[in-house]
C-alpha positions in Angstrom: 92.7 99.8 114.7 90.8 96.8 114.5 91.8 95.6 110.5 94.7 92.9 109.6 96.2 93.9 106.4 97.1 91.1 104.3 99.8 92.2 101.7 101.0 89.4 99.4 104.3 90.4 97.1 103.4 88.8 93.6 105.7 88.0 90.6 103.1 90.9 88.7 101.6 92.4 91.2 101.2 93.3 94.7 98.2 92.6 96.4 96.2 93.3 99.1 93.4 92.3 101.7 92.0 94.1 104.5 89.6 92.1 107.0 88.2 92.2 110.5 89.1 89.7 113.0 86.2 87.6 112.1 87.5 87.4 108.6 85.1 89.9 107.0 86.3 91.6 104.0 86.8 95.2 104.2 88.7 96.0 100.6 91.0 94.7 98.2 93.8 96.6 96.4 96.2 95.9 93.7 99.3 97.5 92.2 101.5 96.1 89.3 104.8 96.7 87.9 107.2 95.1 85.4 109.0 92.1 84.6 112.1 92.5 82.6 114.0 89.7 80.5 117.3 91.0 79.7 118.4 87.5 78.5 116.5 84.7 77.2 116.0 82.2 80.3 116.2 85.2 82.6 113.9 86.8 84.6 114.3 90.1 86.9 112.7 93.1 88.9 113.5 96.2 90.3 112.8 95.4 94.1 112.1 99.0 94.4 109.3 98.3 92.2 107.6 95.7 95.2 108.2 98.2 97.9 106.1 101.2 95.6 103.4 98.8 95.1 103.3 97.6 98.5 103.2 101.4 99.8 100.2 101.9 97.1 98.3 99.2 98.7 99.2 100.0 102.1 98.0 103.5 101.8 94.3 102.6 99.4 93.9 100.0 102.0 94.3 102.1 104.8 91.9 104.9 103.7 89.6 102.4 103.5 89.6 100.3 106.8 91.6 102.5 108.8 95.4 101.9 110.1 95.8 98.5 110.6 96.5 96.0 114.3 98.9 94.0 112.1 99.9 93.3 108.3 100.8 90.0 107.5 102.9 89.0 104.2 103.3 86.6 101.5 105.1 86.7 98.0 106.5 84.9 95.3 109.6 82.2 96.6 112.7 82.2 96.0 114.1 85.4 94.5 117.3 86.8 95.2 117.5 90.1 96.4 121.5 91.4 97.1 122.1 93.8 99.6 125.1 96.5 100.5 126.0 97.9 103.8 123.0 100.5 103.6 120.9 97.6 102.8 120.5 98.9 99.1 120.1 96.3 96.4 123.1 96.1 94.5 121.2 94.6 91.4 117.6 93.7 89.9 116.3 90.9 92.0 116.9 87.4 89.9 113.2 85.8 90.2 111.8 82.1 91.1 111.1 81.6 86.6 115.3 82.7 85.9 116.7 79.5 84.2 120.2 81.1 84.3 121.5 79.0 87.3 121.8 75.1 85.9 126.0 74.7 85.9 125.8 76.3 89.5 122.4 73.5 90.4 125.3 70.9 89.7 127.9 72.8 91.3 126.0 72.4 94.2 124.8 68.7 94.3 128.4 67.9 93.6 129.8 69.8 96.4 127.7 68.7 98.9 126.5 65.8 97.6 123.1 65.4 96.4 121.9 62.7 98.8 123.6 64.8 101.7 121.8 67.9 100.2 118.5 65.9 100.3 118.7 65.2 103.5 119.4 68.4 105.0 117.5 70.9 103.1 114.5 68.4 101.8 115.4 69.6 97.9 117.6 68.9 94.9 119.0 72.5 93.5 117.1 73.5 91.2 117.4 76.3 89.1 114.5 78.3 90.9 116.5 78.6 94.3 118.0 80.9 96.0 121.8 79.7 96.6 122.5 78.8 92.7 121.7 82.6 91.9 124.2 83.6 94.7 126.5 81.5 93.4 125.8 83.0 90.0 126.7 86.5 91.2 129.9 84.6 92.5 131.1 83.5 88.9 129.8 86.0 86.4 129.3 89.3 88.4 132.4 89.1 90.9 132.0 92.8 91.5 128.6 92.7 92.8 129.0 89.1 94.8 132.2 91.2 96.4 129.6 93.7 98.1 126.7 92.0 99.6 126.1 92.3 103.2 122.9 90.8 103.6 120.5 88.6 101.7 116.7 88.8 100.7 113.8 86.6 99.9 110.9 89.0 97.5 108.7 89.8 100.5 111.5 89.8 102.9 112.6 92.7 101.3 109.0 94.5 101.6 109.4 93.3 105.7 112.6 95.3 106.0 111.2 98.6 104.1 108.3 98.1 107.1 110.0 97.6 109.9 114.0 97.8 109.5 114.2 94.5 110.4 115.9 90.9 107.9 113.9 88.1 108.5 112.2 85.5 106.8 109.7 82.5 107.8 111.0 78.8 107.8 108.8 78.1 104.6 110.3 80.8 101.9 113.8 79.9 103.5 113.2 76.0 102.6 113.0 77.3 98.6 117.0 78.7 99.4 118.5 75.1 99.5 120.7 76.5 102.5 117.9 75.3 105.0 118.1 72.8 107.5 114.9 72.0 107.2 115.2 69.1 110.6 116.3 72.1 112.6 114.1 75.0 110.9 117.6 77.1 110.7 120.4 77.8 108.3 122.7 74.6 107.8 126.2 75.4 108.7 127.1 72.6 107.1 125.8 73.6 103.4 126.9 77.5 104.3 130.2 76.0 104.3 130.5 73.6 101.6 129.5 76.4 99.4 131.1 79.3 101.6 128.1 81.5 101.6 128.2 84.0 104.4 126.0 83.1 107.6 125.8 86.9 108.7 124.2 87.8 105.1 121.1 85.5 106.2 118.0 86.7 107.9 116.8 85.2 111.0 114.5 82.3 110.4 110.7 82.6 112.0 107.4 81.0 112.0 104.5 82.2 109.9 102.5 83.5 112.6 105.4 85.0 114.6 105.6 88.8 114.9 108.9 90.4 113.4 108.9 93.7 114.1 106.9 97.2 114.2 106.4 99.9 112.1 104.6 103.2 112.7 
């Protein structure tokens, strides 16, 4: 088990890289699926849809360079994937491209103040984040909002089909506008101004740092 699996969660695709140590290529895979507009300005995907594709790849990669020493992850920003109890989403994932979110993008600058916001997270909301899609869910799909338990980023969601475990790196989290990006850890102060649950966040990681396992 000498390969490093490179697995990147695209917006049409899922992709994936398998290399040596030295950086030599062993193969490339690729698996797409869907993108659904329900409404105009909106933009969705089954998250189901990234963990089938990921599981493709995963398994063409593997009968071609052998079971991996270690699979690394990147995707598309900023999605919103909503969680129950069993860690089920609850909904198709709102994506980075939704332009849904723009009365909760002022919601939020006026709430907590959009120089204060600046200076915590590093970012003006903007309709491609993660927190004006939650708060979304919290005016115009009350039902749903009322049942999350946990929060996920696009290829956050592969990472927990892996290994069991919610976490994300302190770059994706940035795109979330609920980072302190200073600290490199959720801002209690912007959870709270917009009451957003702490416990529905992953832990925050570096990019290099290991996770969890899987078999």
């Amino acid at each position: 088990m000498t390969a490093l699996f490179g697995i990147d969660v695209g917006t049409t695709a899922t992709k994936g890289l398998a290399i040596e140590p030295d950086g030599t290529v062993l193969a490339t895979e690729e698996a797409e699926y869907p993108l659904s507009t329900p409404r105009p300005g909106w933009s969705e995907q089954d998250p189901e849809d990234w963990w089938r594709a990921t599981e493709t790849v995963i398994a063409k990669l593997t009968k071609a360079a052998g079971h991996p020493a270690g699979i690394g992850l990147s995707g598309q920003m900023h999605g919103l994937v909503a969680l129950d109890a069993m860690d089920r989403p609850l909904r198709p994932a709102i994506l980075w491209n939704d332009q849904r979110t723009q009365a909760e993008c002022e919601e939020i600058e006026a709430t907590v103040g959009l120089q204060r916001l600046i200076a915590l997270t590093g970012n003006r909301a903007l309709t491609g984040f993660t927190a004006p899609k939650l708060l979304w869910l919290r005016h115009h799909e009350p039902d749903t909002y009322g049942r999350i338990a946990r929060i996920a980023l696009p290829k956050d969601y592969v990472r927990l089909r892996l290994t069991g475990e919610h976490a994300t790196d302190a770059s994706d989290a940035s795109g979330t506008v609920l980072l302190d990006v200073a600290q490199r850890r959720w801002s209690e102060e912007v959870l709270d101004a917009l009451k957003v649950e702490r416990t529905w966040l992953p832990r925050v990681l570096e990019s290099p740092d290991v996770s969890g396992a899987t078999t």
